[in-house]
C-alpha positions as CSV (number, residue, x, y, z in Angstrom):
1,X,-46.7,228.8,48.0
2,X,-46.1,228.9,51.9
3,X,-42.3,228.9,52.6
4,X,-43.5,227.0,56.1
5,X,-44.8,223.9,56.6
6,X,-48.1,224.0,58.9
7,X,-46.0,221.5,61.6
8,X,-43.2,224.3,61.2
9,X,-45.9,227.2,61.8
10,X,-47.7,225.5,65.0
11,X,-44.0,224.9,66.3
12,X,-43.0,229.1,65.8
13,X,-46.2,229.5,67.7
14,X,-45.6,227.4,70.6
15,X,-41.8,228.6,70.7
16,X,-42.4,232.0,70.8
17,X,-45.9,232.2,72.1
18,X,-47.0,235.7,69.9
19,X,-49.1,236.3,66.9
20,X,-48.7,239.8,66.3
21,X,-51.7,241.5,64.2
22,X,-51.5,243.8,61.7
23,X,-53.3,246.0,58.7
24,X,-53.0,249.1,56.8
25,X,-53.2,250.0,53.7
26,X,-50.0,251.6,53.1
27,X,-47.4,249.2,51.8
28,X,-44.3,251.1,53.2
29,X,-45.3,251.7,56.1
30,X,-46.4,248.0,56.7
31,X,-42.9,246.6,55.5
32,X,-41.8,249.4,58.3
33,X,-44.1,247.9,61.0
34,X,-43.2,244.2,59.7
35,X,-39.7,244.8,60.4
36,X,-39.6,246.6,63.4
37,X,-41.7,243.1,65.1
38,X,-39.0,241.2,63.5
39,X,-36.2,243.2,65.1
40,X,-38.2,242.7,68.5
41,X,-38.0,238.9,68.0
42,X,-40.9,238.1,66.8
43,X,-41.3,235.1,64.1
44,X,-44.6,235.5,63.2
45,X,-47.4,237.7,61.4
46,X,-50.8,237.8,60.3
47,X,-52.0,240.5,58.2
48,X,-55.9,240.9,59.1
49,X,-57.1,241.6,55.6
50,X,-59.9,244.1,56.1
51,X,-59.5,246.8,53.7
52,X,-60.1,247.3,49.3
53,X,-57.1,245.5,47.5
54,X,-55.6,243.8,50.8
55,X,-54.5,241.3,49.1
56,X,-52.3,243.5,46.7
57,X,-50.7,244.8,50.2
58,X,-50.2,241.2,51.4
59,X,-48.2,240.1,48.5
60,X,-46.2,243.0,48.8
61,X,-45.7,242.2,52.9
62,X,-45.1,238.6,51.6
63,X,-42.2,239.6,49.0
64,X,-40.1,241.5,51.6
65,X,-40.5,238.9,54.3
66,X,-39.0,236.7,52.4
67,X,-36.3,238.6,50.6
68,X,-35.4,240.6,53.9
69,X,-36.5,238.9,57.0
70,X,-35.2,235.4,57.3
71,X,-37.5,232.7,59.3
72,X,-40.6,235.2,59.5
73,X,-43.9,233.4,59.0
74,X,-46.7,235.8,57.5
75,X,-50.3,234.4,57.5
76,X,-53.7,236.4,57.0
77,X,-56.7,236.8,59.1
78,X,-60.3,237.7,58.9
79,X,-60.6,235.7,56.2
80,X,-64.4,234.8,55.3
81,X,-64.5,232.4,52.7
82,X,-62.4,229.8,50.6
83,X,-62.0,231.7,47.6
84,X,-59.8,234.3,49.7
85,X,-58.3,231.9,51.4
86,X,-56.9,230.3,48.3
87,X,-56.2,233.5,46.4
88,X,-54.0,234.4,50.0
89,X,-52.6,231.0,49.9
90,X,-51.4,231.4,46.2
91,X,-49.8,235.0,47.4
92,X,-47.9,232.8,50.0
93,X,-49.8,233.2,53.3
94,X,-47.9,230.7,55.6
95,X,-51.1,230.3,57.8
96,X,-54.6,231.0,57.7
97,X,-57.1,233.1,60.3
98,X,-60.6,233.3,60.1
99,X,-63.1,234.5,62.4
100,X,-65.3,231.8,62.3
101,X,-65.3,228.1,61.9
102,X,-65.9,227.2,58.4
103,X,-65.9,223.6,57.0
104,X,-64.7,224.8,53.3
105,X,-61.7,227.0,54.3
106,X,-60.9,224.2,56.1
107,X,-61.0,221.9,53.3
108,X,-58.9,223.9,51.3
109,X,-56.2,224.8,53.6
110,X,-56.1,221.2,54.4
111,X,-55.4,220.4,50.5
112,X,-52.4,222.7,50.6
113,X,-51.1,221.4,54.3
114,X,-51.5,225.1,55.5
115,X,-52.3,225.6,58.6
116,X,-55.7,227.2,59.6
117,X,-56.8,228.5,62.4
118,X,-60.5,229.2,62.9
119,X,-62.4,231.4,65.5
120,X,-64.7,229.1,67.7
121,X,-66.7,229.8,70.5
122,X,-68.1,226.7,72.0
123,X,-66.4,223.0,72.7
124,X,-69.3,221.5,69.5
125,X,-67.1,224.1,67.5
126,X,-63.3,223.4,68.9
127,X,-64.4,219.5,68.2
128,X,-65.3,220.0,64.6
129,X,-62.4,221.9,64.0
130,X,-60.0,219.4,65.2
131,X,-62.0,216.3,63.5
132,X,-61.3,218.5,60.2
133,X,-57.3,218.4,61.2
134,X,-57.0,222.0,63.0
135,X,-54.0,222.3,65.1
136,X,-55.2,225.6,66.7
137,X,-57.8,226.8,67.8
138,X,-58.6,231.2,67.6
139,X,-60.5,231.7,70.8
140,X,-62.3,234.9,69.8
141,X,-63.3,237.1,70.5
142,X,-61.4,236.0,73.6
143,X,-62.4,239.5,76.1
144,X,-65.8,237.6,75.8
145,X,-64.8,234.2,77.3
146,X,-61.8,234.7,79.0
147,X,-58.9,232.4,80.4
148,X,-61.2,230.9,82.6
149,X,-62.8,229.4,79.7
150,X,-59.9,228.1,78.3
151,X,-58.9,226.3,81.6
152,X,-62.4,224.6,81.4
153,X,-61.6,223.4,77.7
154,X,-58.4,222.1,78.5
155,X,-58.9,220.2,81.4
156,X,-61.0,217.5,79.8
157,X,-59.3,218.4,76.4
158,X,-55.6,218.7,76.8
159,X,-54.6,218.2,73.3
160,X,-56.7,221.4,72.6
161,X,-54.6,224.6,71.3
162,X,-55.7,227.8,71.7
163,X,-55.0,231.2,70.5
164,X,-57.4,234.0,72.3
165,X,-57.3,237.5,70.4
166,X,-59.4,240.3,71.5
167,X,-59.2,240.3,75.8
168,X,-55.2,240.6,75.3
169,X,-52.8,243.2,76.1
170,X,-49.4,243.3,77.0
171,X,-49.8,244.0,80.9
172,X,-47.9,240.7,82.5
173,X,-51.1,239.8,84.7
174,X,-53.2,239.9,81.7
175,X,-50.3,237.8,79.9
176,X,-50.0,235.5,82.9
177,X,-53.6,234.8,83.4
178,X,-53.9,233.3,80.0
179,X,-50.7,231.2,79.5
180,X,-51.3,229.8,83.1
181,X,-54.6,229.0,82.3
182,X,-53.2,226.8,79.3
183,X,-53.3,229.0,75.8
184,X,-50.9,228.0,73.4
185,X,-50.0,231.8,72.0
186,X,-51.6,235.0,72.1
187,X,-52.6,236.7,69.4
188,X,-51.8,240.7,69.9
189,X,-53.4,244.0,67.7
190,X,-54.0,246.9,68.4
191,X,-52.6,246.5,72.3
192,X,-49.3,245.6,70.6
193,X,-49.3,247.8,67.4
194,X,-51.3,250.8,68.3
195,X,-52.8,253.7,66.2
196,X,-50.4,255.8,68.1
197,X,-47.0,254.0,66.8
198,X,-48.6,253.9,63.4
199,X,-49.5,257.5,63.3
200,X,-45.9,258.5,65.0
201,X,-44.2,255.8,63.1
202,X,-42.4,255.0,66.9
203,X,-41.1,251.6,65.5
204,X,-38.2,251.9,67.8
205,X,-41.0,251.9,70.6
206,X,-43.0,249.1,68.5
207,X,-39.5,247.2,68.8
208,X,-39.2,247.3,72.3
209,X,-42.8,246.4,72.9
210,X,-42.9,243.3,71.2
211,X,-39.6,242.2,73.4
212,X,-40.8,243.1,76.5
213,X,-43.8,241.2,75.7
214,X,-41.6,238.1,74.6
215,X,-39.7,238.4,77.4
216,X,-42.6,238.4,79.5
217,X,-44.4,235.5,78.2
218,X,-41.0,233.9,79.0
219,X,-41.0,234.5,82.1
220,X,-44.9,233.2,82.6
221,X,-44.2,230.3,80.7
222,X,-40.6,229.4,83.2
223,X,-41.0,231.3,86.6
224,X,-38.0,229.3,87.8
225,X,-35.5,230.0,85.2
């Protein structure tokens, strides 16, 4: 079962305004990596599931984020069809990411109250997601359309939330460009949790990283304060 509420997960997003992403197979490592964004401030985490037993890894993840890291919503991505999403959902994902829009994930999520969030590419998808109850939107890959594109979604849509991943990196004109143009968060991979820091396991570095980028986006988001 989810330990958040999808209201509670869309708020976390919007607060903090980062999605970190995250896979590998090793389960050490990953509670490693897990806590290290925590300790950086970040309250959110989706596990792209990519790789032969994922899921086993994910309830792992899932176990110690609740038992060690208080307030820490873990959801999984690059999920394809319902049957994952459900198994996930039964292993406690908190949110789920797919990379396309797809009417029976949707359905299912939607029977739990767990918040979904699927990868669209054009305003006929974004408008059949949100007639199916989707609170936000996965621009992706988003180094294809760009914040430009979100600005043209959102003027005549404002009620439209958007999550690009892919096209973001944690450079503050890159971060700039897409909260001014209207994104809700940003979701972060391999620009935020490198090969290197994995290989080197630098989570001190991986630490300060995903502050600077919170602080940053804080900054965007209140140039006055």
């Amino acid at each position: 079962m989810a330990k958040f509420s999808r209201i509670e997960v869309i708020d976390l997003m919007e607060t903090t305004g980062l999605v970190p992403l995250f896979y590998h197979p090793d389960t050490a490592l990953g509670k490693k990596v897990l806590a290290a964004c925590y300790r950086g401030g970040a309250r959110l985490l989706e596990f792209t599931a990519r790789g032969d037993f994922a899921h086993e890894v994910f309830g792992e993840l899932r176990k110690f984020a609740a038992a060690e890291l208080p307030g820490l919503a873990m959801g999984v991505g690059s999920v394809t069809d319902a049957p994952a999403a459900s198994l996930y959902m039964q292993l406690g994902a908190d949110f789920v990411v797919t990379p396309s829009f797809r009417e029976d994930i949707a359905r299912i999520c939607n029977r739990r109250k767990v918040l979904w969030s699927p990868g669209c590419g054009t305003l006929t998808e974004i408008n059949q997601a949100e007639e199916l109850g989707c609170e936000l939107i996965k621009l992706f890959p988003g180094s294809v359309y760009g914040p430009e594109f979100v600005k043209a979604v959102r003027g005549p849509q404002p009620w439209t939330r958007i999550m690009p991943t892919g096209g973001v990196s944690t450079d503050a004109a890159n971060l700039a460009s897409w909260f001014s143009a209207g994104v809700t968060c940003v979701g972060m991979g391999s620009g935020l949790i490198s090969s290197q820091v994995l290989k080197q396991q630098d989570f001190n570095t991986l630490e300060q990283t995903v502050a600077g980028v919170l602080d940053t986006i804080r900054s965007v988001r209140n140039p006055g304060a």
